[in-house]
C-alpha positions as CSV (number, residue, x, y, z in Angstrom):
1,X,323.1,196.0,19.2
2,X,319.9,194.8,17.1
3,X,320.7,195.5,13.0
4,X,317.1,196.7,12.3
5,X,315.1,198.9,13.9
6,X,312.4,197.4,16.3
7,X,309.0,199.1,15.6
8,X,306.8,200.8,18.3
9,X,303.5,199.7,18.2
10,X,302.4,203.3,18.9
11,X,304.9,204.8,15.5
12,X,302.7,202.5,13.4
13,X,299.0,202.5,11.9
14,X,297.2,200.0,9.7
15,X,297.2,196.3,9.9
16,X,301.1,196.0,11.4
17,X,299.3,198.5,14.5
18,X,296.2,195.8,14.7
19,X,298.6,192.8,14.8
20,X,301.1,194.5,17.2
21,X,297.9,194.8,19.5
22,X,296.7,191.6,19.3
23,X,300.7,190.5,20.5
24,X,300.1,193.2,23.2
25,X,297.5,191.4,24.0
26,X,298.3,187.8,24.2
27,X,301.5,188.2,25.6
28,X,300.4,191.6,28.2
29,X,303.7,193.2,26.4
30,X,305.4,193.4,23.0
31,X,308.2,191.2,22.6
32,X,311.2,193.0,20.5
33,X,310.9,189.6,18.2
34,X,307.6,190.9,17.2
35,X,308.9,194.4,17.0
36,X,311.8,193.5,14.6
37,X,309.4,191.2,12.2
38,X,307.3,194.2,12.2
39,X,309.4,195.9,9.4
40,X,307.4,194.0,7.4
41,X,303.7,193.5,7.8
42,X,303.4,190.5,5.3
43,X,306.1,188.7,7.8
44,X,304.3,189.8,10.6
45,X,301.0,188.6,9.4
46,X,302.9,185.3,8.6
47,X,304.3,184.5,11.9
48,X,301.8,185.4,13.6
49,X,299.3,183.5,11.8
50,X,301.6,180.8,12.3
51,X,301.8,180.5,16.1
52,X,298.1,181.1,15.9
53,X,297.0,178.5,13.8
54,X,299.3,175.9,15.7
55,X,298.2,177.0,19.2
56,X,295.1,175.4,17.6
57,X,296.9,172.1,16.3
58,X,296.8,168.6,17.4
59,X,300.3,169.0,19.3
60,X,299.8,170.7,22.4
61,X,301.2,173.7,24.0
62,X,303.9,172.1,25.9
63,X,305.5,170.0,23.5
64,X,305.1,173.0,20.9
65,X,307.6,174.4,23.2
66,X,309.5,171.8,23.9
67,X,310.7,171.1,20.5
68,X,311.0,175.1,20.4
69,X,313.7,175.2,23.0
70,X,315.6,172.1,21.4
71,X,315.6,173.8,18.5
72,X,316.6,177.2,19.7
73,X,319.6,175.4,21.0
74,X,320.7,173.8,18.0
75,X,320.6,177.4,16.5
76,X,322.1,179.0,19.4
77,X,319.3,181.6,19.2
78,X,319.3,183.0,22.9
79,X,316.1,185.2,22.1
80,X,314.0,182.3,21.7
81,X,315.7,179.7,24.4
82,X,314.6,182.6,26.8
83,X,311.1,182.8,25.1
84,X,310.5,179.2,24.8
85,X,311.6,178.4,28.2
86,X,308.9,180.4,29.9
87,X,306.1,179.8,27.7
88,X,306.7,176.3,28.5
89,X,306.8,176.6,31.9
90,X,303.8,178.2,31.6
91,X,302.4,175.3,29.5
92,X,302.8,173.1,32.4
93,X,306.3,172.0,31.8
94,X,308.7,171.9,34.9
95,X,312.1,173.4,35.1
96,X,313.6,170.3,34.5
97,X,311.7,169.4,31.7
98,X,312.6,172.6,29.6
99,X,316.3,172.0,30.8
100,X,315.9,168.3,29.3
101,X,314.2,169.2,26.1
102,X,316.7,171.5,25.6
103,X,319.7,169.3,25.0
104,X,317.0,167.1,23.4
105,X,316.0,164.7,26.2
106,X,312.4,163.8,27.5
107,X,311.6,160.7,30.0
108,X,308.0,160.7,27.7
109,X,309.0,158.9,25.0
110,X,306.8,160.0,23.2
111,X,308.6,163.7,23.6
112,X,311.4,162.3,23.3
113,X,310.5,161.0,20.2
114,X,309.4,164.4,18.5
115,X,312.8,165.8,19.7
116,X,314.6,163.5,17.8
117,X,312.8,163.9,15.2
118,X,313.1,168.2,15.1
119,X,316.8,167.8,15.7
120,X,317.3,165.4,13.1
121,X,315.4,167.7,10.4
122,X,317.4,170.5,12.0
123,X,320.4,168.8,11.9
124,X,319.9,167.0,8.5
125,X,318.5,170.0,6.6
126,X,315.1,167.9,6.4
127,X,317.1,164.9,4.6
128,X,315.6,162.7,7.3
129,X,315.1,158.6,6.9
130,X,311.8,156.8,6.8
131,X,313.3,155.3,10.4
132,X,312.5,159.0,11.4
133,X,309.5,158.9,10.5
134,X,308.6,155.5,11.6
135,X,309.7,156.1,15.0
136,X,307.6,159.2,15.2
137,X,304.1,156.6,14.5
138,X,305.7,153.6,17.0
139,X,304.7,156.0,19.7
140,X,301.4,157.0,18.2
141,X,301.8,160.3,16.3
142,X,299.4,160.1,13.1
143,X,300.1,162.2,9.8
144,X,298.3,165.0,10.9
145,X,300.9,165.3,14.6
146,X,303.5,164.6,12.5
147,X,303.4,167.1,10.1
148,X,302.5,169.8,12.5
149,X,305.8,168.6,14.5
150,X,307.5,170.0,10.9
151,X,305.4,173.3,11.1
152,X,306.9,173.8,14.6
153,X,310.2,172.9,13.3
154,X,310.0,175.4,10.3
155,X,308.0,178.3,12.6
156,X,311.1,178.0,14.6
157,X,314.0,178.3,12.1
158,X,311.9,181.5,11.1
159,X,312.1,182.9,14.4
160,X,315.3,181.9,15.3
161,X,316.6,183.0,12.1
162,X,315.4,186.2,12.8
163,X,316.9,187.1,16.0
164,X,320.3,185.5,15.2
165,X,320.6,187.4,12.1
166,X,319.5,190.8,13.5
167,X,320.7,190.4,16.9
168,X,317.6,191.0,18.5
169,X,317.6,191.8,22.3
170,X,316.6,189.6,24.4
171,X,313.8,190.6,26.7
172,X,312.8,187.6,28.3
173,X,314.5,185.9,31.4
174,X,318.0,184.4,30.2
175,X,318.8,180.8,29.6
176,X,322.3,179.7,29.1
177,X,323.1,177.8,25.6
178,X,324.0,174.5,25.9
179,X,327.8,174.3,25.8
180,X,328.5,172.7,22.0
């Protein structure tokens, strides 16, 4: 069971009730994520703001959620695995390549190199190397890619942080956790 209260768009008025629409919109439902941020309209306004303003970004849809679902892993967050895994798909990633990006794998290297790099700041607590960093450019991400790979990165410790800690029900498809 969840351990706050998920907010119903229509038992809200204001700007949380304008932003909960626009999620209506956009996703043709409201995900309980949203619902749970929603206790707070500032956090709301933040997060969603956030996958806004990256949908706009330099990295593209698909790797957005490829590194999403790699991360969601590492986290064990089973909300946003099941999320992820079907906005990537509908991003124009196969089966196979959500399954792959999940235990961190891509046959693009350059994928594969932004999913070593999200695991490793994941992993490391940010104390990554200038090698990390490196490796991101020998493939032909810029500043501007690479520091929206860390936006993802933090956007996604948010949201994972937020359905593992409140035990938020998952109302997208399941996808099994890797085993650890």
């Amino acid at each position: 069971m969840n351990r706050i209260s998920l907010v119903s768009p229509a038992d809200t008025i204001g700007e949380r009730q304008q932003l909960l629409a626009q999620i209506q919109s956009a996703f043709g439902a409201t995900p309980n994520m949203f619902k749970a941020v929603a206790n707070s309209t500032a956090a709301l306004k933040s997060m969603w703001g956030s996958f806004g303003a990256l949908g706009g970004g330099v990295i593209d849809a698909r790797l957005g959620e490829q590194i999403a679902v790699a991360i969601a892993d590492r986290n064990a967050c089973e909300y946003c695995l099941a999320a992820h895994t079907v906005l990537g798909r509908k991003a124009g990633a196969s089966a196979e390549e959500m399954s792959a990006a999940q235990a961190g794998h891509s046959s693009d290297p350059k994928t594969a190199a932004a999913l070593r790099f999200a695991i490793a700041v994941v992993g490391n607590r940010a104390q990554i190397s200038d090698e990390d960093v490196e490796a991101l450019r020998a493939v032909g991400f810029n500043d501007e890619a690479i520091v929206e790979i860390m936006a993802h990165v933090a956007l996604n410790l948010f949201t994972n942080y937020v359905n593992v800690a409140f035990k938020v029900p998952v109302d997208f498809p399941a996808v099994k956790l890797r085993a650890k």
